[in-house]
N, C-alpha and C positions, 0 to 999 in steps of 0.2 A: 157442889162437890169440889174437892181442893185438887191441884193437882201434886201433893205432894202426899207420900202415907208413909207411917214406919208400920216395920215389920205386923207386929201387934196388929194393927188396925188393917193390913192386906190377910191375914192370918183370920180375922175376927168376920172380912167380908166374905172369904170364902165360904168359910163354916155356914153361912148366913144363908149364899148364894145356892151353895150346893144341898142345904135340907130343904129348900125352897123348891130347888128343879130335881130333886132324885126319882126319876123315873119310879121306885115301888113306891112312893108316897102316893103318886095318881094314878088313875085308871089308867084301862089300856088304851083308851085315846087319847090322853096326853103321856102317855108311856114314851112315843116316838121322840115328839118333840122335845121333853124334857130330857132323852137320853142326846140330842144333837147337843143340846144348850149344855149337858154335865161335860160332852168330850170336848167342847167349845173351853169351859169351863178348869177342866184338868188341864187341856194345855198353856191357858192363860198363866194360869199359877204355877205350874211348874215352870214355863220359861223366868214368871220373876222371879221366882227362889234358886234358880239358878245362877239369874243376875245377881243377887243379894249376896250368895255363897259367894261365885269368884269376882265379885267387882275389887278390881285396882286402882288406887287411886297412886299416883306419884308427887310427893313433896318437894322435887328439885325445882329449883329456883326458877332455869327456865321454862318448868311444865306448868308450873303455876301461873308466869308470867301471860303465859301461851292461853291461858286458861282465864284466866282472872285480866285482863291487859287494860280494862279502866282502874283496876286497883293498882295498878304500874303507875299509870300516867298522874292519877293521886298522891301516891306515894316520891315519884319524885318532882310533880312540880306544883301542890297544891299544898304540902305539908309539909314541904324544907324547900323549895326549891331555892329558896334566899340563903342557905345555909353555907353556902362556899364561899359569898362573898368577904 
């Protein structure tokens, strides 16, 4: 399992996850359990598409920096650093 998914494929596991456990697919004795595992289930997925909807990303120079800072240290002394001499 990867730790990374686009949309698509979180969208494709739910679908998967949730005909899998929807409590009227089974009796009434896996009725319970699989009604725990769908509300386990709904909140999972709704927390990431919430992520998904309002994630911000910022492009300014220094939140990148802050974010990325071996790509700093790269960029200025692995790939020019000889450049001002």
């Amino acid at each position: 399992m990867s730790e990374t998914a686009t949309l698509k494929e979180i969208k494709g596991a739910y679908k998967t996850l949730s005909h899998r456990h929807h409590p009227d697919k089974h009796g009434i004795a896996a009725g319970e359990e699989n009604g725990e595992m769908m509300k386990r289930l709904n909140l999972a997925y709704k927390l990431l598409m919430d992520y998904c909807d309002n994630y911000r990303y910022s492009f300014s120079e220094e939140d990148v920096a802050r974010t990325y800072p071996h790509d700093e240290y790269l960029r200025r002394y692995y790939y020019g650093w000889f450049d001002g001499m």
